[in-house]
C-alpha positions as CSV (number, residue, x, y, z in Angstrom):
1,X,-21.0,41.2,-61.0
2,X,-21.6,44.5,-59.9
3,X,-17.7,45.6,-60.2
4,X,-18.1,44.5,-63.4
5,X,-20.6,46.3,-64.6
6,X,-19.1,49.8,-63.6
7,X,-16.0,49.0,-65.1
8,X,-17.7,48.0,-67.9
9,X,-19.6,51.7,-67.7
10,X,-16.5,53.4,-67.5
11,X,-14.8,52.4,-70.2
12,X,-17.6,52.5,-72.6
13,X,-17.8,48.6,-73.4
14,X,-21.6,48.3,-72.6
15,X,-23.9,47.1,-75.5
16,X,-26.4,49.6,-76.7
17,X,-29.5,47.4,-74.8
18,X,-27.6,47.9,-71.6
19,X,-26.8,51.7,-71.7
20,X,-30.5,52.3,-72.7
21,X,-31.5,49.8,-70.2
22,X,-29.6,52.2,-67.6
23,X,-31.0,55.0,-69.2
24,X,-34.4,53.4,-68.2
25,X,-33.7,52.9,-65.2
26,X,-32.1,56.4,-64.4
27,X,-35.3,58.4,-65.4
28,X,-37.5,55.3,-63.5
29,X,-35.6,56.7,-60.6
30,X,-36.4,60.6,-61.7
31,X,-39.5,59.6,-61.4
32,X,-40.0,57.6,-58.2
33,X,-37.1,59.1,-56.0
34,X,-39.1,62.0,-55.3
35,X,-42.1,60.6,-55.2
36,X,-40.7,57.8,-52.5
37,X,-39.4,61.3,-50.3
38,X,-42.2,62.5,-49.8
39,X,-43.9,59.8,-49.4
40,X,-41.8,58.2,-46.8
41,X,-41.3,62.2,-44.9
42,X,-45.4,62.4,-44.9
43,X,-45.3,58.8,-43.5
44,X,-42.8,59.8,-41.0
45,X,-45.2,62.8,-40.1
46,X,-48.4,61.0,-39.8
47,X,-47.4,58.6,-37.6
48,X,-45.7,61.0,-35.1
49,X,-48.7,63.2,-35.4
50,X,-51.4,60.1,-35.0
51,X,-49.2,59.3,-32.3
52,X,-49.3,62.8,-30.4
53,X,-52.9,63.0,-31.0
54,X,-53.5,59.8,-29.2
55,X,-51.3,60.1,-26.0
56,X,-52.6,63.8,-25.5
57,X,-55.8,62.8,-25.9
58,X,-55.5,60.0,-23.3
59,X,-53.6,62.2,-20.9
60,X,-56.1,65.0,-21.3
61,X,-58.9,62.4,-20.1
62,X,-56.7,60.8,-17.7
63,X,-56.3,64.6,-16.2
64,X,-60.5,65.0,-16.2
65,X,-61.1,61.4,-14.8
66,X,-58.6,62.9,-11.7
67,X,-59.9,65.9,-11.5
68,X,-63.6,64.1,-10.9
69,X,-62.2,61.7,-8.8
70,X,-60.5,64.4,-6.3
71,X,-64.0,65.5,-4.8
72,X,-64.5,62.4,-4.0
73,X,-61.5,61.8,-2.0
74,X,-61.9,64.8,-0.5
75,X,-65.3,63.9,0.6
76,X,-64.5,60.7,2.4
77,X,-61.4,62.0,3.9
78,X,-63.2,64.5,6.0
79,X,-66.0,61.9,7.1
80,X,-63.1,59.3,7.9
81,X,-60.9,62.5,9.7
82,X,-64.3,63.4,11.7
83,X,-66.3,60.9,11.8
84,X,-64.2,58.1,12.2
85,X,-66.0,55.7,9.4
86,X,-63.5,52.7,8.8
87,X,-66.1,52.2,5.3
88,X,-64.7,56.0,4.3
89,X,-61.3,54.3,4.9
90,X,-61.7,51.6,2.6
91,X,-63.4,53.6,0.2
92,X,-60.7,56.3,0.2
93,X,-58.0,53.2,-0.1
94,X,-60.0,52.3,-3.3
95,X,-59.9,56.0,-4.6
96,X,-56.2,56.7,-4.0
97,X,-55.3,53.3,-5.7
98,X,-57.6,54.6,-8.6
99,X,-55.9,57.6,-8.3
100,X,-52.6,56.5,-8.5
101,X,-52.8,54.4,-11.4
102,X,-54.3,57.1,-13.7
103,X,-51.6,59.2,-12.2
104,X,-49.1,56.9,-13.5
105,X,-51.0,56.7,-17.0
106,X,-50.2,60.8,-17.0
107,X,-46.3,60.4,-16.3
108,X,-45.7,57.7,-18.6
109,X,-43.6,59.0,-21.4
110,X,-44.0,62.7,-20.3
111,X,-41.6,65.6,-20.2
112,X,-39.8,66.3,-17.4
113,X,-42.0,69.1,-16.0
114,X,-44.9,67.0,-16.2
115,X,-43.1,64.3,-14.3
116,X,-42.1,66.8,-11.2
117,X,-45.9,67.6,-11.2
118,X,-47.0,64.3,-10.6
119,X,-44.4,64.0,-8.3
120,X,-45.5,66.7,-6.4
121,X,-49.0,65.0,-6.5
122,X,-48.0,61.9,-5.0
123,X,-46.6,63.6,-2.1
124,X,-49.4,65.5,-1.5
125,X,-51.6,62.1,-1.9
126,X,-49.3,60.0,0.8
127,X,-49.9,62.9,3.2
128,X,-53.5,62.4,2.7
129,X,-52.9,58.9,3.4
130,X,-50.7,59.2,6.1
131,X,-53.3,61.4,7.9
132,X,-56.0,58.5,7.4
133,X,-53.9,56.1,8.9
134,X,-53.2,57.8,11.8
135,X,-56.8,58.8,12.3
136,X,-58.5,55.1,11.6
137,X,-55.0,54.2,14.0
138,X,-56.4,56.0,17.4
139,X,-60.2,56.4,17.1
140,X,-61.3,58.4,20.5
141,X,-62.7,55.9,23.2
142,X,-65.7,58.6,23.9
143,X,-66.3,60.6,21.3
144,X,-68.6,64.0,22.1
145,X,-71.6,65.0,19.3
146,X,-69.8,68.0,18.7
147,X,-66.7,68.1,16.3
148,X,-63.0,68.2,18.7
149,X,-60.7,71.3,17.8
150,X,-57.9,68.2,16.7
151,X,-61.1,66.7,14.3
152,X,-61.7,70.2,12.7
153,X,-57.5,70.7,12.5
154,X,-57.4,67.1,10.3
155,X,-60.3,68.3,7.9
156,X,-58.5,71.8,7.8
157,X,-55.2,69.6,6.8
158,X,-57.5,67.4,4.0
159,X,-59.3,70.7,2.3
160,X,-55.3,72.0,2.0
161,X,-54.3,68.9,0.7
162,X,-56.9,68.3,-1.8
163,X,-56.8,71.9,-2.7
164,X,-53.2,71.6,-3.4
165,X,-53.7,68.3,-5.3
166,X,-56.4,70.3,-7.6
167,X,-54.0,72.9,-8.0
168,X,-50.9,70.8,-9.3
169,X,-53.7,69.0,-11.3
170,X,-55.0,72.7,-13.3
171,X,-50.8,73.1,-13.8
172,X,-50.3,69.5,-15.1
173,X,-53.3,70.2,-17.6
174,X,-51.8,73.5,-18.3
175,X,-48.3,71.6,-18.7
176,X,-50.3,69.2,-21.1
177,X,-51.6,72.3,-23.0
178,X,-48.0,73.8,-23.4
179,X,-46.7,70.1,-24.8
180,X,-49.2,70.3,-27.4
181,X,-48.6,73.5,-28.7
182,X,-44.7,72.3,-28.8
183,X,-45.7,69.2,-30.6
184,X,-47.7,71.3,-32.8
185,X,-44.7,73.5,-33.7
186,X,-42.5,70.0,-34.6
187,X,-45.1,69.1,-36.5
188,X,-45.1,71.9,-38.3
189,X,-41.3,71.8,-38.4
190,X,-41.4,68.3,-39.7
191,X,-44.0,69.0,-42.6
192,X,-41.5,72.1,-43.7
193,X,-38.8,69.5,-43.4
194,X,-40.7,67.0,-45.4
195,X,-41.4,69.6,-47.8
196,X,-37.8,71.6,-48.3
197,X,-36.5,67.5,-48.8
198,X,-39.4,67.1,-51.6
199,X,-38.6,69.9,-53.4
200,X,-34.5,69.1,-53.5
201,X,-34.6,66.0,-54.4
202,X,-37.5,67.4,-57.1
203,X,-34.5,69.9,-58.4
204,X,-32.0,67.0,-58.4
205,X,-34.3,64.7,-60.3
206,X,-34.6,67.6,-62.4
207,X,-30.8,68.9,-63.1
208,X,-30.3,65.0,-63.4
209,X,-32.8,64.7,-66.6
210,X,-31.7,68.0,-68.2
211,X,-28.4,66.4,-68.2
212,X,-29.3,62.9,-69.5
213,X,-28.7,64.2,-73.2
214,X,-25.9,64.7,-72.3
215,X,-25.2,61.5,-71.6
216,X,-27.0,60.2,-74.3
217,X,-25.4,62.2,-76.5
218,X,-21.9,60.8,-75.3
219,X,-23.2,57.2,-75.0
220,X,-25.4,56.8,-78.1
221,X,-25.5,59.4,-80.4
222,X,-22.1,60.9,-81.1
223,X,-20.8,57.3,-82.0
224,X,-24.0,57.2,-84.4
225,X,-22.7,60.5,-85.9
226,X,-19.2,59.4,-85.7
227,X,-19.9,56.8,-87.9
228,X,-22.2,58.7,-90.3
229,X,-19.5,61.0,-90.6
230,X,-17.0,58.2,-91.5
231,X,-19.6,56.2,-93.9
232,X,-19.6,60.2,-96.0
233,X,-15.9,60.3,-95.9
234,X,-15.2,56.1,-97.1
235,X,-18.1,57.0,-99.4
236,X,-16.0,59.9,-100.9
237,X,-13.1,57.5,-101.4
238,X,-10.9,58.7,-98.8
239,X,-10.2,55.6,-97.1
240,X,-7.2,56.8,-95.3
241,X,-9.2,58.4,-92.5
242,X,-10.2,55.7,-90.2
243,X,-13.8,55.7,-88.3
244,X,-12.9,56.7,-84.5
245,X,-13.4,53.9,-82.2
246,X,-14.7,55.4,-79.0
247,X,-16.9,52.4,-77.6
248,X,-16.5,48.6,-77.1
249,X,-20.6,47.9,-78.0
250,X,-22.3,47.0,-81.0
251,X,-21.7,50.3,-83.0
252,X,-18.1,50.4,-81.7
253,X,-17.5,46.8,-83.0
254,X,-19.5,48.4,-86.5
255,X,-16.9,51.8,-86.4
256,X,-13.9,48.5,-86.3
257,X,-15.7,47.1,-89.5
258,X,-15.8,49.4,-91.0
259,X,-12.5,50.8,-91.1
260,X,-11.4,47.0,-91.8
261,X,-13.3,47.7,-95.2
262,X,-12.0,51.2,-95.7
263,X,-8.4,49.7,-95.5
264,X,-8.9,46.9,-97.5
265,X,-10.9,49.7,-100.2
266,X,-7.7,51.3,-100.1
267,X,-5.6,48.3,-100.8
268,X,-7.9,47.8,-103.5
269,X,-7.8,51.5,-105.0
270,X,-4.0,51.4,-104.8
271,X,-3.9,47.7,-106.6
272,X,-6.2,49.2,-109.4
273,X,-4.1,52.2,-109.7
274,X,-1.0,50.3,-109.7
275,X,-2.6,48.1,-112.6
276,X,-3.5,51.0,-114.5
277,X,-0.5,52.8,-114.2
278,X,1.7,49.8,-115.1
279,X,-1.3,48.6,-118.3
280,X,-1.2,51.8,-119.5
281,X,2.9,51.8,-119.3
282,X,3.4,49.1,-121.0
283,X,0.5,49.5,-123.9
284,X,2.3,53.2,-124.8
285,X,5.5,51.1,-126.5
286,X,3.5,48.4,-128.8
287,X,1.4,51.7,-129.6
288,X,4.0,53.9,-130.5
289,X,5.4,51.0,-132.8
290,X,1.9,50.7,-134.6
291,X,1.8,54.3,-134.7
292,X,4.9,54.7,-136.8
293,X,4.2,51.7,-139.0
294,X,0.5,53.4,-140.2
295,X,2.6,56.4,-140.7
296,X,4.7,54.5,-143.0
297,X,2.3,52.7,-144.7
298,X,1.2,56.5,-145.9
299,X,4.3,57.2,-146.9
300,X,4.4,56.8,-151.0
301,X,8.0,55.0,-150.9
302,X,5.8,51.9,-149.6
303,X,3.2,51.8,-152.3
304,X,0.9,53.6,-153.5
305,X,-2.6,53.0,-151.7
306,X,-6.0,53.3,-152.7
307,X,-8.6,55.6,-151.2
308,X,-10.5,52.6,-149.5
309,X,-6.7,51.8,-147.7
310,X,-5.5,55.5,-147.4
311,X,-9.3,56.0,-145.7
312,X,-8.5,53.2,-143.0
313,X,-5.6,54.6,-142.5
314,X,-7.0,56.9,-141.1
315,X,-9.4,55.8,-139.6
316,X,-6.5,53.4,-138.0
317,X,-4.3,56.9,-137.1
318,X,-6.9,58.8,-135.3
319,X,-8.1,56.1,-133.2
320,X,-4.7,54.5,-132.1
321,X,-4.7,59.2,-131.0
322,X,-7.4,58.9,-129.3
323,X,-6.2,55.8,-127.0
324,X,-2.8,57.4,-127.0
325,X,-4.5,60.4,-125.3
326,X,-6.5,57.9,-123.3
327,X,-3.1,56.3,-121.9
328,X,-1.4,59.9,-121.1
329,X,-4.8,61.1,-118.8
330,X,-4.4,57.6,-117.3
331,X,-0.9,57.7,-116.1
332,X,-1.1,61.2,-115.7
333,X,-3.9,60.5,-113.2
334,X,-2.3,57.5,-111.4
335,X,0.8,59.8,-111.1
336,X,-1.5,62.6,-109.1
337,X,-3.1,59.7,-106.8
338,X,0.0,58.2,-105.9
339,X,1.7,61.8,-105.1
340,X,4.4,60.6,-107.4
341,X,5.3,63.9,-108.9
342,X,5.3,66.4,-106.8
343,X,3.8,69.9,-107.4
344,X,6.1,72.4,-107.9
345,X,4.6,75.8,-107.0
346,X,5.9,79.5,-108.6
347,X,4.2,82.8,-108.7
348,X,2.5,82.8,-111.9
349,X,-0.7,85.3,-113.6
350,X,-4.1,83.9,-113.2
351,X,-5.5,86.1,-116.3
352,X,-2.6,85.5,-118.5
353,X,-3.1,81.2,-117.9
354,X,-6.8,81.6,-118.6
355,X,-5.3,84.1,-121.8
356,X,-3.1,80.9,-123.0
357,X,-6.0,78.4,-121.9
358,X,-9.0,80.7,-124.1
359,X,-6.2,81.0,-127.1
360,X,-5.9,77.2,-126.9
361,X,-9.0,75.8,-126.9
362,X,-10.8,79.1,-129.3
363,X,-10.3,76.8,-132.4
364,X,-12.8,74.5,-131.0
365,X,-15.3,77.3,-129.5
366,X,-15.1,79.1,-132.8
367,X,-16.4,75.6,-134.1
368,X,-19.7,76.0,-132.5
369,X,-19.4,80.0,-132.8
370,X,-19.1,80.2,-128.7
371,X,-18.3,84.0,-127.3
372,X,-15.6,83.0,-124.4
373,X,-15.8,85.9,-121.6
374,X,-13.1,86.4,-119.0
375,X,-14.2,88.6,-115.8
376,X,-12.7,89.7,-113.0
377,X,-13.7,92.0,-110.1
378,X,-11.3,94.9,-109.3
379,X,-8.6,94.6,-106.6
380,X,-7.9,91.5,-107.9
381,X,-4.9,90.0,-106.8
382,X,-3.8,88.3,-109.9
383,X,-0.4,86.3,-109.0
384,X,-1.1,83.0,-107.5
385,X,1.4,80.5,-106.1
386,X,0.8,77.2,-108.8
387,X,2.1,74.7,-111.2
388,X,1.8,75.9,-114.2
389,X,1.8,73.1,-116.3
390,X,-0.4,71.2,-114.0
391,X,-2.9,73.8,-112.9
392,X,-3.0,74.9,-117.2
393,X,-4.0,71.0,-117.8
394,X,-7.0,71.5,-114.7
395,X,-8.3,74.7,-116.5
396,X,-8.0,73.6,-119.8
397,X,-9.9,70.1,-118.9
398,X,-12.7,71.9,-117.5
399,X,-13.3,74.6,-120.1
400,X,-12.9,72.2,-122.8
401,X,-16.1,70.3,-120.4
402,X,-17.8,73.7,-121.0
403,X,-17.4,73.9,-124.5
404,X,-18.4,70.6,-125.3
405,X,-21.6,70.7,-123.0
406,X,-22.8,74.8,-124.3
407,X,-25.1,75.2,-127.1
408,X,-23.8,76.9,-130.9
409,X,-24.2,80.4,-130.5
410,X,-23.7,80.8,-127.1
411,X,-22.2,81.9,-124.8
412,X,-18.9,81.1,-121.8
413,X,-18.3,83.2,-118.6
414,X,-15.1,82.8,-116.5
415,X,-15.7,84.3,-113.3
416,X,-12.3,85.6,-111.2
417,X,-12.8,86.7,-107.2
418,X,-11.6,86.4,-104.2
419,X,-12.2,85.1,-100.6
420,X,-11.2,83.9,-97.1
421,X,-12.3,81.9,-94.8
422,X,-10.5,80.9,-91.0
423,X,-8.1,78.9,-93.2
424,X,-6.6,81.8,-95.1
425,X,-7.2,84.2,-98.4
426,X,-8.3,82.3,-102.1
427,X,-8.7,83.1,-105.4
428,X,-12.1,82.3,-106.5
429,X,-12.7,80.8,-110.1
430,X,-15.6,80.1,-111.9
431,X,-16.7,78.3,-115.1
432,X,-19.8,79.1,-116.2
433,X,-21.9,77.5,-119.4
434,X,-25.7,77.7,-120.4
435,X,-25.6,74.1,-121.1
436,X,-28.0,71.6,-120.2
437,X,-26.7,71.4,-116.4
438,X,-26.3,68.6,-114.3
439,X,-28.6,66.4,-111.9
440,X,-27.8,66.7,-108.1
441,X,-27.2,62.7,-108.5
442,X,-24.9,63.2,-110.8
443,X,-23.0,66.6,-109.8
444,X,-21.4,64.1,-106.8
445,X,-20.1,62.1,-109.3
446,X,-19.0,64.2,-112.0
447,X,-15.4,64.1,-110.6
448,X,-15.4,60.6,-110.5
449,X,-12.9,58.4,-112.8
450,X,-14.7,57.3,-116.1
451,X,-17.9,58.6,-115.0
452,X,-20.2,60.4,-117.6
453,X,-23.5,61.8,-117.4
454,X,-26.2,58.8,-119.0
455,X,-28.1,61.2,-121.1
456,X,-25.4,62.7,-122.5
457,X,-22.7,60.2,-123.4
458,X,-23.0,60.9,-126.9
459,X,-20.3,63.8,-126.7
460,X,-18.0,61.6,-126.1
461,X,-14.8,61.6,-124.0
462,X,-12.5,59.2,-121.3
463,X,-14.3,60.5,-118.7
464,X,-11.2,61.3,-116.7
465,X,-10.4,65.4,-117.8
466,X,-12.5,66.4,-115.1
467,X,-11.2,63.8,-112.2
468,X,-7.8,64.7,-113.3
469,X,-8.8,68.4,-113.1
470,X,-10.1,68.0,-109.1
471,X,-6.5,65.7,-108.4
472,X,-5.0,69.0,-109.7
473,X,-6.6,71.3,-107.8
474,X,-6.5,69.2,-104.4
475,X,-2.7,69.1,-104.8
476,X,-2.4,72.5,-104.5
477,X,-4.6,72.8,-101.5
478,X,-7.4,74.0,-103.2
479,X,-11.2,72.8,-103.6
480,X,-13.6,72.1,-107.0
481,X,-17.1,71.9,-106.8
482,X,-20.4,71.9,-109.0
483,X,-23.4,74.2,-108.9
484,X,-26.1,73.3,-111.1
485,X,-28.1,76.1,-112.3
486,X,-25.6,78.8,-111.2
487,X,-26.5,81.7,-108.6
488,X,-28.3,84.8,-110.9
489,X,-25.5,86.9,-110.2
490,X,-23.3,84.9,-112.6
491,X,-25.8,82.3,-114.4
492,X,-25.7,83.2,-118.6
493,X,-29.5,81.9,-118.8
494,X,-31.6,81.9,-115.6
495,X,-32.2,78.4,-114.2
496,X,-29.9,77.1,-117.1
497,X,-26.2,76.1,-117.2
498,X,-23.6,74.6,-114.9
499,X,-20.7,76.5,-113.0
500,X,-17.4,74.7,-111.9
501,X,-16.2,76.6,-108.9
502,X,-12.5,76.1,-107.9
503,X,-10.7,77.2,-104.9
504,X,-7.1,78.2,-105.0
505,X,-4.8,79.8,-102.1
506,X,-2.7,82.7,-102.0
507,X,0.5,83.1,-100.8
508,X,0.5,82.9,-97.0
């Protein structure tokens, strides 16, 4: 189970519950891990501490209760060593064994030194003893008032012994003392310890959490942006660039999804354009047929016709144009989506296109009395690498977009400029009108097929010039936008108008 899990963990297959479960559990461990250290180190340090207090504190006692014992000892050793009392003998028996037993309390679980000391106690103690013996052993038969040379030499031999007994006594307590001060110093060292561990594992826990968004950001969110990313790009209608798939959990399994829909989109867009491509191919030869026969029926040779007839004749002419033109921007269009027709690129004049684009469309701009004016900032490099029938078509669709959307009387600016970017040097052109502008809803789909602004359909139009203008533009590596108003520095009325920006590239 557990194997499985990190296995799972490395190779990103975890559902989203689990990895923030884990994250849960990481920073529950942040938290407590140092909290647990010091814990367990003050723990550690209390109990050798309580434990130090208590033996010293007994051995310190012990060392008093001998120390008030001793004149005792010494007492009834010199009444047994000249008196010859066998109750200071049994008495002294008593006080040695009393003696002895505290003295063992002192060396349990003591330091060397402190053992050698007792050691040397003991000794000292089984000479008293010896001494007694030997004295209760061969009392004198007749013993004289005053005290025998031999009697004073035994009490002279106690008062050493007991004086040397006190003596190793006052170094054991000294011993004692010096223990205590070097327990004192561990304990010191321990709580130092205890603190340098605290405040590493504190800096861990720390460095850990400041790189948990980091992980986070590996784990959770950059499949989240991933995906938002790829949702933009399907939702721009490039469904050739697939979602990447960088986990095994639930927005892994949503990246697979949806790059399942993006392909089948795509199968979709290319079966429509197929269908529109092939419709509008084979509606251009019945409508070239009816096209000729209402051009015959005008012909006077047929009959003459009355003004009712020669009026839906007309009528009949211009419309079967109108969805003549229609088919031609269709095809033409399914030809640029499908990379049929390659773009054949030669140096060519920017201002002398825009010259042959103004000269073409000024009938229609002098209809509504429109001043058309072409700008350009100096140091302009004029010759661009471009189609020229193509890119003509893209120009001409979108000034044609500004004439029909720009009030009589006024006024068209075409902006030329240059700029570059890490990707290389580009011509800069803008299209700017003082019409009515656009909505920022709408200015995302004005380059869309058939799509046309709801409030002003009544101008009429396929709704394709200005998706066939981007298709254009794109195929020759460029970029077309919309800015709705324009910036002051080019608008024609402030807070008024649109401006169709394109990007083309110079020669490398």
């Amino acid at each position: 189970m557990k194997n499985s899990l990190v296995t799972k963990f490395k190779n990103n297959k975890l559902s989203i519950f689990n990895k923030l479960f884990f994250g849960y559990l990481i920073l529950l461990s942040i938290m407590i891990l140092p909290c647990a250290v010091s814990i367990y180190s003050l723990s550690k340090l209390e109990v050798f501490a309580t434990n130090v207090v208590r033996h010293d504190i007994e051995v310190s006692k012990t060392i008093e209760y001998l120390k008030g014992i001793l004149p005792s000892i010494e007492i009834e050793s010199c009444r047994l060593v000249t008196l010859y009392k066998k109750d200071s003998y049994n008495s002294l028996l008593l006080l040695v064994k009393d003696f002895n037993e505290n003295l063992i309390k002192v060396q349990k679980n003591s330091p060397t030194k402190i053992q050698s000391t007792v050691q040397t106690i003991e000794i000292n103690l089984n000479k008293l003893l010896k001494l007694a013996h030997a004295t209760i052993e061969s009392p004198p038969s007749n013993r004289p008032p005053e005290i025998m040379p031999i009697e004073a030499q035994r009490e002279k031999e106690v008062e050493a012994l007991i004086s040397n007994i006190m003596s190793e006594l006052r170094s054991l307590e000294k011993s004692v003392r010096e223990e205590l001060r070097h327990k004192s110093s561990t304990i010191s060292d321990l709580s130092s310890h205890a603190k340098g561990l605290t405040v590493i594992v504190l800096v861990g826990a720390i460095a850990f959490a400041l790189l948990a968004p980091w992980f986070l950001y590996k784990y959770i969110k950059q499949p989240i942006d991933q995906l938002h990313h790829g949702t933009e790009v399907i939702g721009q209608g490039r469904f050739d660039q697939p979602i990447p798939v960088i986990s095994d959990d639930e927005l892994g399994r949503l990246a697979m999804a949806f790059n399942k829909m993006a392909a089948r989109l795509k199968e979709l867009d290319e079966l429509k354009s197929d269908f529109i491509a092939v419709a509008s191919h084979e509606l251009k030869t019945p409508l070239t047929s009816m096209m000729e026969s209402v051009k015959l029926l005008s012909e006077p040779k047929i009959g003459n016709l009355n003004k009712n007839q020669l009026r839906l004749i007309t009528i009949l002419n211009e419309s079967m144009t109108r969805f003549q033109d229609l088919i031609d921007e269709l095809l033409q269009l399914s030809r640029l989506q499908a990379k049929i027709e390659a773009i054949e690129k030669q140096p060519m004049d920017i201002t002398k296109m825009f010259s042959d684009v103004i000269k073409m469309l000024r009938p229609l701009a002098q209809k509504k009395r429109l001043d058309i004016e072409l700008v350009s900032v100096s140091g302009l490099k004029k010759e661009i690498p471009a189609d020229e029938e193509r890119l003509f078509r893209a120009l001409m669709n979108i000034l044609h977009n500004a004439i029909k959307f720009s009030p009589k009387d006024g006024k068209i600016k075409i902006v030329l400029d240059h700029t570059e970017d890490s990707r290389g040097k580009w011509l800069k052109i803008g299209i700017i009108d003082a019409g009515p502008g656009i909505e920022k809803l709408d200015a995302k789909k004005i380059f869309d097929r058939f799509y046309q602004i709801q409030t002003i359909r009544k101008k009429g139009g396929s709704g394709l010039g200005l998706a066939i203008a981007k298709e254009i533009i794109l195929a020759h590596g460029g970029k077309i936008w919309v800015e709705s108003p324009p910036p002051k520095g080019v608008a024609i009325l402030s807070g008024k108008g649109t401006a169709f920006w394109s990007l083309l590239p110079y020669f490398s």
